[in-house]
N, C-alpha and C positions, 0 to 999 in steps of 0.2 A: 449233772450235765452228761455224765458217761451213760447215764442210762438213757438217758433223753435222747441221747446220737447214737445209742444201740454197741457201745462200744464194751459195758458189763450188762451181765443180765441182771436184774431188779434181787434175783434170790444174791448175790455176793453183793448186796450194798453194805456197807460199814461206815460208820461212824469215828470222829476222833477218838473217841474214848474207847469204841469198840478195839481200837488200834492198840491203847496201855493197856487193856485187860487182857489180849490176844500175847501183849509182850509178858506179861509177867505171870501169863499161866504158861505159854509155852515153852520159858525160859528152862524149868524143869532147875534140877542140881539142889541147890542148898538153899534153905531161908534169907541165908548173906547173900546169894546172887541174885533173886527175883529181888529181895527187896534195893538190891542197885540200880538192878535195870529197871524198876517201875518206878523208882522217885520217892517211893512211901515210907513212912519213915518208924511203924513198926507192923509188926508179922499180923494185928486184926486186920488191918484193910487187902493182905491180902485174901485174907477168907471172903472178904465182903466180894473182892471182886474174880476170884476165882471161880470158870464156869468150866471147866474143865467135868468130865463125865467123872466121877469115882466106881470103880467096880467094886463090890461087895461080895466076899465068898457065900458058895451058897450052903445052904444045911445039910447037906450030905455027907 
């Protein structure tokens, strides 16, 4: 409906879930606190749902 009445642009639409993944990748600190604040109840779901960029050292 926000996008419909021009009120977000279509590029920031999200989803409910898009909303738990954004909470418990962005949460950052310790395994104990993402897994508090996303509800999940061990450390694989967050891999599953972390989209978080990882950077990679490079070969040099």
């Amino acid at each position: 409906m926000a996008i419909k009445e021009e009120i977000m642009p279509k590029e920031d639409w999200f989803a409910q879930y898009d909303m738990k993944r954004r909470g418990s990748t962005d949460t950052g600190g310790t395994v104990s606190a993402e897994l508090d604040v996303s509800g999940f109840s061990t450390s694989q779901f967050l891999r599953v749902y972390d989209k978080s960029i990882h950077l990679v050292p490079t070969s040099e």
